[in-house]
C-alpha positions in Angstrom: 27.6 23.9 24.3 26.0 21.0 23.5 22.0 20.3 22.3 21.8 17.1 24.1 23.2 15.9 27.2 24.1 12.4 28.0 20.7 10.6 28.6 19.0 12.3 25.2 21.7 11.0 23.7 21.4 7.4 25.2 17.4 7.6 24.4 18.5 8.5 20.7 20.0 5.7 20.4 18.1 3.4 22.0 15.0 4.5 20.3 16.9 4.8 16.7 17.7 1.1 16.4 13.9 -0.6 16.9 12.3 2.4 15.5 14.2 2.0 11.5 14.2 -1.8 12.1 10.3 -1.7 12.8 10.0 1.2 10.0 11.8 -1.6 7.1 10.4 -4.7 8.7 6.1 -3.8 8.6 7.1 -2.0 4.9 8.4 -5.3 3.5 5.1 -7.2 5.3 2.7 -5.1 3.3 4.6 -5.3 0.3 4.7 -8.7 0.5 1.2 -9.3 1.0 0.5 -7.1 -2.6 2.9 -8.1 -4.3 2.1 -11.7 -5.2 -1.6 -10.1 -5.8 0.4 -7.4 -8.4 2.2 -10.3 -9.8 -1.1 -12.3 -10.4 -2.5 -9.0 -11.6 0.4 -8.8 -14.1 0.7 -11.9 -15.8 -3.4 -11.8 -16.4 -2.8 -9.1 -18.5 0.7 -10.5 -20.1 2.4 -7.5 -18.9 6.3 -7.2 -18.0 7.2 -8.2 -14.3 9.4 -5.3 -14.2 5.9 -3.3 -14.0 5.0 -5.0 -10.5 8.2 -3.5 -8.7 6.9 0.4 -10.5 3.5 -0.3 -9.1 5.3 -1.2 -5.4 7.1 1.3 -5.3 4.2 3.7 -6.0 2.3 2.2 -3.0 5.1 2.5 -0.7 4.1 6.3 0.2 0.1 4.6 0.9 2.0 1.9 3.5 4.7 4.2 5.0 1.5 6.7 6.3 0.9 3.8 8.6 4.5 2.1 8.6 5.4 5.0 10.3 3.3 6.2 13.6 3.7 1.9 14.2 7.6 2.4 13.8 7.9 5.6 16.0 5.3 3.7 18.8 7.3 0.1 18.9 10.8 2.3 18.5 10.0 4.3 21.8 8.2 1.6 23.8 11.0 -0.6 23.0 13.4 2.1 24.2 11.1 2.9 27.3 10.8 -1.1 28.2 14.3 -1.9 28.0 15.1 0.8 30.6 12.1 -0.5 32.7 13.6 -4.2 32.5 16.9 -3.4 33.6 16.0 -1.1 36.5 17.6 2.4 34.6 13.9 3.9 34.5 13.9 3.8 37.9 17.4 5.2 38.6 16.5 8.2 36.4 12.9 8.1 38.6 15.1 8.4 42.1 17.2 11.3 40.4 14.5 13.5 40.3 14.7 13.0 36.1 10.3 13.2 35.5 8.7 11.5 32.5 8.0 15.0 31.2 11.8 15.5 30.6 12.7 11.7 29.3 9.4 12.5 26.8 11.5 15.5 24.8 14.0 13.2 22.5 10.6 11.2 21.8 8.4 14.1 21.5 11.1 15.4 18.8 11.1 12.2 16.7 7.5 12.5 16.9 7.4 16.1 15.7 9.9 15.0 12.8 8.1 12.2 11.5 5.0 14.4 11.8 6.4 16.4 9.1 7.5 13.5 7.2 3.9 12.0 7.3 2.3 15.5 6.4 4.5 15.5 3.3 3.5 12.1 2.4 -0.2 11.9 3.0 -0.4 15.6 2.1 1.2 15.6 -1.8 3.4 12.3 -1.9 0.3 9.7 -2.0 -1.4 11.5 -4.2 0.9 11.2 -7.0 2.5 8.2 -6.2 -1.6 7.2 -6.0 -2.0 8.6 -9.7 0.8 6.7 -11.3 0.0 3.7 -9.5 -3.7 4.0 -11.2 -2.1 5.4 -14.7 0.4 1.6 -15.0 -3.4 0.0 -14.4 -4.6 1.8 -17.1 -1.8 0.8 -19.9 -1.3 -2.6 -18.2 -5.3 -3.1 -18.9 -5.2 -0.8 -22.1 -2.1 -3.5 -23.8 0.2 0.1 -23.9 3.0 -2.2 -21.8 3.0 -4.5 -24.7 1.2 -7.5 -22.8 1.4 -10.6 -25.0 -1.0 -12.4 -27.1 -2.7 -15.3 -24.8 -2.1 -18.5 -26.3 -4.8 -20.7 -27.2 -7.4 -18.0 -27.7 -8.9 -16.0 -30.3 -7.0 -12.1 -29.7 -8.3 -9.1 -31.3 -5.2 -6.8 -32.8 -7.6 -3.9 -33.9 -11.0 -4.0 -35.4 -10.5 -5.8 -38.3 -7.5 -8.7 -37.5 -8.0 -11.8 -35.3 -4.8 -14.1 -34.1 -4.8 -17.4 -32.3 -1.6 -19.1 -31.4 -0.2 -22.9 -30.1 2.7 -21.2 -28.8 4.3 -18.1 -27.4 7.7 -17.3 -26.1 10.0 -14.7 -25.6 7.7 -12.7 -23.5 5.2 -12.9 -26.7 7.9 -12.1 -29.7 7.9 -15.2 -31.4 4.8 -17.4 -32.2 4.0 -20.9 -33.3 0.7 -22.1 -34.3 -0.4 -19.6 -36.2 -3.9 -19.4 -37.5 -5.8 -15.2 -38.1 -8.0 -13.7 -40.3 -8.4 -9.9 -41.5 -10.5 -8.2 -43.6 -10.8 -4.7 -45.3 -14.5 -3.2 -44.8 -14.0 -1.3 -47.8 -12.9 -3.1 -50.8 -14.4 -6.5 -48.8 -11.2 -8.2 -49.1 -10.6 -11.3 -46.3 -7.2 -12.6 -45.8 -7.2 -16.3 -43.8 -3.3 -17.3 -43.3 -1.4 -20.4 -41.4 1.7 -20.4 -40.5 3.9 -22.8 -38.4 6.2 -19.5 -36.6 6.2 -15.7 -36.5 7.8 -13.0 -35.4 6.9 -9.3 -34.3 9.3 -7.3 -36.4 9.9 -3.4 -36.2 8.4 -1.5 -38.8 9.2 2.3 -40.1 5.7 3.6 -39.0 6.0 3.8 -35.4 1.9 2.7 -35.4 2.1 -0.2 -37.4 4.3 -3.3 -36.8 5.3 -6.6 -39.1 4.2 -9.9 -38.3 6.7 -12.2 -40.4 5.4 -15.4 -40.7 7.0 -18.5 -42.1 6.4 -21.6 -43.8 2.6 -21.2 -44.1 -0.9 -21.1 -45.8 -2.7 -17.7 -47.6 -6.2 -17.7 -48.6 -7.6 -14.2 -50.3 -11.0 -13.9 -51.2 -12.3 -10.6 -52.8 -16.2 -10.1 -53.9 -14.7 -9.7 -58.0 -13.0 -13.5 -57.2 -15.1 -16.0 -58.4 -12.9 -18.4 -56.7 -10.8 -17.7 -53.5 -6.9 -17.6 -54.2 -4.6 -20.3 -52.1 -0.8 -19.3 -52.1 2.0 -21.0 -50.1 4.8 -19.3 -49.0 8.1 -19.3 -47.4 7.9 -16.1 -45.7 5.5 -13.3 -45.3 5.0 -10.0 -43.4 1.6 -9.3 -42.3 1.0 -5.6 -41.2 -0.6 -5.1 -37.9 -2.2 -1.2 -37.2 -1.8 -0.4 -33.6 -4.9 -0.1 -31.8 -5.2 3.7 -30.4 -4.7 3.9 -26.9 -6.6 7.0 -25.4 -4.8 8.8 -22.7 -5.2 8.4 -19.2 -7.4 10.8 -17.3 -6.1 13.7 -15.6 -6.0 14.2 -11.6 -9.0 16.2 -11.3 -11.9 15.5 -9.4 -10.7 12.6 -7.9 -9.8 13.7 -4.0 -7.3 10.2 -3.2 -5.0 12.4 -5.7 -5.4 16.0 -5.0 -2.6 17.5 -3.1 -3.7 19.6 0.6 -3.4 22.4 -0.9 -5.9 21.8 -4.2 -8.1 20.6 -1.2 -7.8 23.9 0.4 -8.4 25.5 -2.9 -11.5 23.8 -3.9 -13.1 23.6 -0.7 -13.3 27.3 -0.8 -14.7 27.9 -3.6 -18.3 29.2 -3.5 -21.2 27.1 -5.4 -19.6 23.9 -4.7 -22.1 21.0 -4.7 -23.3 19.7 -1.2 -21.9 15.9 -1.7 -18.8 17.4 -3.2 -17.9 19.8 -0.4 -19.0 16.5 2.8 -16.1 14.0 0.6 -13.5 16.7 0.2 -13.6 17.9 3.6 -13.8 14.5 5.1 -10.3 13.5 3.0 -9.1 16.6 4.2 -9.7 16.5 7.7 -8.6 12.3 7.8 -5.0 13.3 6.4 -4.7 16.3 8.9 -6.3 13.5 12.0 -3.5 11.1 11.0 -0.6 13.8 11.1 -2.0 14.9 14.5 -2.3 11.7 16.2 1.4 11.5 15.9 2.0 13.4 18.5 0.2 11.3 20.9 2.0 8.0 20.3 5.3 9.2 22.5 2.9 9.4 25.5 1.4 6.0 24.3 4.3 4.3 23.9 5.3 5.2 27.3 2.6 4.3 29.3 2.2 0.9 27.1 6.5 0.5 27.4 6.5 0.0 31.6 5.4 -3.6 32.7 4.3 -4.3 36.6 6.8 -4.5 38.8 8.8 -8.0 38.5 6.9 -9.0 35.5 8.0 -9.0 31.7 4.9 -8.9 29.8 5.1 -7.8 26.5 1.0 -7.0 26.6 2.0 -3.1 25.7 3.5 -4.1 22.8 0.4 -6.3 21.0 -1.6 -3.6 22.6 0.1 -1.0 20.8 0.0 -2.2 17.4 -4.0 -3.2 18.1 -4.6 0.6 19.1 -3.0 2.1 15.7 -4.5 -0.1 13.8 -8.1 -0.2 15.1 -7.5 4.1 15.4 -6.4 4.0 11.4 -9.1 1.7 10.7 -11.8 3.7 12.9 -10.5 7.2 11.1 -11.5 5.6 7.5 -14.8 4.9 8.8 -15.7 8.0 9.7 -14.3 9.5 6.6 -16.4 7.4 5.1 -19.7 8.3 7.4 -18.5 12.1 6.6 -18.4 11.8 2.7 -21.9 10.8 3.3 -22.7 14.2 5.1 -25.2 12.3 7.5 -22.9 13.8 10.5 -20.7 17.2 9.4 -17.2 15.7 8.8 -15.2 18.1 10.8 -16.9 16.4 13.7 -17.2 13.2 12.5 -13.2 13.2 12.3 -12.1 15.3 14.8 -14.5 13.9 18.0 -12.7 10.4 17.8 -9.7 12.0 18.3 -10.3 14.2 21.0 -11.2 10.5 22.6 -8.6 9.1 21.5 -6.6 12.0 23.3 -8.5 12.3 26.6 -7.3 8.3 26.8 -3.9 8.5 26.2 -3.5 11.4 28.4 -5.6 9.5 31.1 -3.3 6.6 31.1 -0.3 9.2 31.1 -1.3 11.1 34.0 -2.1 7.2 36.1 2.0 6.0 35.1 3.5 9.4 35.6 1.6 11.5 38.7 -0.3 8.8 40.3 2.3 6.3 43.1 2.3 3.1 41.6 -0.1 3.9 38.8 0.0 1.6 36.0 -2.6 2.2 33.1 -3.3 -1.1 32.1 -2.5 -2.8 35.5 -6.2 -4.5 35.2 -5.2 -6.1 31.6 -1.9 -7.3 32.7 -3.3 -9.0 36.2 -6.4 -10.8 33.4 -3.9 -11.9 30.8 -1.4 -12.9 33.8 -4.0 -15.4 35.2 -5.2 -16.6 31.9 -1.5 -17.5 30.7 -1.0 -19.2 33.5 -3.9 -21.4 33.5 -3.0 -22.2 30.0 0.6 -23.3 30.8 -0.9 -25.4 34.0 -3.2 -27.3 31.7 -0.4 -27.9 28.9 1.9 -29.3 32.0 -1.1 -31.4 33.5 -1.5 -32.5 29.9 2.1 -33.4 29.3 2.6 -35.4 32.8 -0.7 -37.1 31.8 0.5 -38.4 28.9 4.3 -39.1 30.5 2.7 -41.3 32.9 0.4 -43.0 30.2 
């Protein structure tokens, strides 16, 4: 016996198809659109690029959270409006097949990628969110081994300043050498020139050798009544590490607790008022965004069916707009929430119970109403409008024909 009869198995594939094509398509537009800012970010600091694709690749869970109810709505209204187009919709309409019953191969994507986005939003993010922070830190911190700046005076420790004409080899080798140290305690101040160096490997894991060549030392003591001058061929200069304190833990920051250290510090008692209004308001924004996932099959269906002989493609901008202005709206009022001017339960959960009452308004008009199209009123007002636009562009063009 099998699960799914014939048409489930047509929608499956006609919803599989847009829906992992949308899903790789909007996660390659965000990552584009950070990633030149992550490479600018990166080279400022004179860390390796191979950083920028770690720090991409931590933000990917933050992007898929909304990559993913904008997949699963495009990938069903696609589905739904190619049926409507060629006239199958309403052969499965005349066969006494309802919209409730072509709904159950959408509602169990929906359900699927419910659980997918729980897992992300819910424990994903938050450490994917954590290590995108920590590579900040030790990008900012020098711990990536980001390379001296040329031209300017750079501080290696406390007590040793560098300046360089010249870098390559991602910072390794140096021309132009001109830096000064000095020992606080015996008052000793070494100035040395050099035309090239190198970083070099030393045995102390904390200290490494800066081999210089063909170059200039001056050492000056308070017991030298005179400062020395040598030339030399070569010399290695030790350079001490500057410590680099560890990053911070995860606690207290809510963007990186999991649901359930939410769950577990929510309900413990004497927790401050300000405290309490932010967790609950992250809390109750991740568990709003996994709900409204099972809405979008209904919205993609009522968005998917175009009047009868048109072909507008007005559901499908209107889709994305919705998601986006809902995802948009839901960080607002976590953000009103945290501020516990309105209790954040209700500052999350009464746009959604809008939100609801809308899209199964606009279900109930396609689906038990004869003729009932839910955004019949937009499609007539951008009908008209187009085509006054494309009757001034042809007045315009025979204008200028006859000219």
């Amino acid at each position: 016996m099998r699960i799914f009869n014939a048409i489930d198995r047509y929608l499956i594939r006609l919803i599989t198809v847009p829906l992992v094509t949308t899903l790789i398509v909007s996660a390659m537009l965000m990552v584009l659109d950070k990633m030149l800012k992550l490479f600018d970010f990166v080279a400022n600091q004179g860390g390796p690029v191979s950083v920028v694709w770690r720090m991409l690749a931590n933000m990917l869970p933050e992007y898929m959270s909304l990559g993913i109810p904008i997949g699963l709505t495009l990938g069903i209204l696609l589905a739904f409006r190619k049926l409507a187009l060629q006239s199958e919709l309403d052969v499965f309409r005349a066969v006494g097949i309802s919209y409730s019953r072509l709904l159950r191969i959408p509602y169990i994507f929906a359900f699927f990628f419910a659980l997918v986005n729980l897992a992300i939003v819910g424990y994903i993010e938050p450490y994917s969110h954590y290590a995108y922070e920590d590579l900040r830190y030790e990008l900012r911190s020098g711990a990536l081994g980001a390379a001296i700046k040329v031209g300017e005076f750079t501080k290696l420790g406390t007590h040793m300043t560098l300046r360089v004409e010249g870098s390559q080899d991602s910072g390794r080798n140096l021309s132009g050498i001109f830096g000064t140290s000095e020992n606080p305690e015996n008052g000793q101040k070494l100035t040395v020139t050099a035309d090239n160096g190198r970083f070099m490997p030393s045995d102390d894991p904390n200290v490494i050798l800066l081999r210089l060549n063909h170059g200039l030392l001056i050492h000056n003591r308070p017991d030298f009544t005179t400062p020395r001058v040598l030339t030399f061929e070569n010399h290695d200069m030790p350079i001490k590490l500057p410590a680099v304190e560890s990053f911070r833990g995860r606690d207290g920051n809510q963007q990186e607790m999991t649901l359930t250290e939410l769950f577990f510090i929510l309900h413990q008692k004497h927790l401050p008022k300000k405290l309490r209004n932010q967790l609950q308001a992250n809390l109750h924004f991740r568990l709003v965004e996994v709900a409204t996932m099972f809405l979008l099959p209904m919205l993609a269906l009522t968005l998917a069916i175009p009047p009868k002989r048109s072909t507008s493609s007005l559901g499908v901008f209107l889709s994305i707009l919705i998601l986006v202005t809902d995802h948009k709206l839901n960080q607002y009022c976590q953000t009103i929430g945290g501020l516990g001017k309105i209790n954040p339960v209700l500052m999350m959960w009464l746009p959604f119970i809008l939100f609801s009452l809308l899209v199964w308004r606009m279900y109930y008009t396609l689906a038990y109403i004869p003729g009932g199209q839910p955004i019949g009123a937009l499609e007539w007002f951008f009908a008209r409008i187009s085509s006054r636009i494309v009757q001034f562009f042809k007045r315009f063009s025979s204008g200028g024909v006859k000219a």
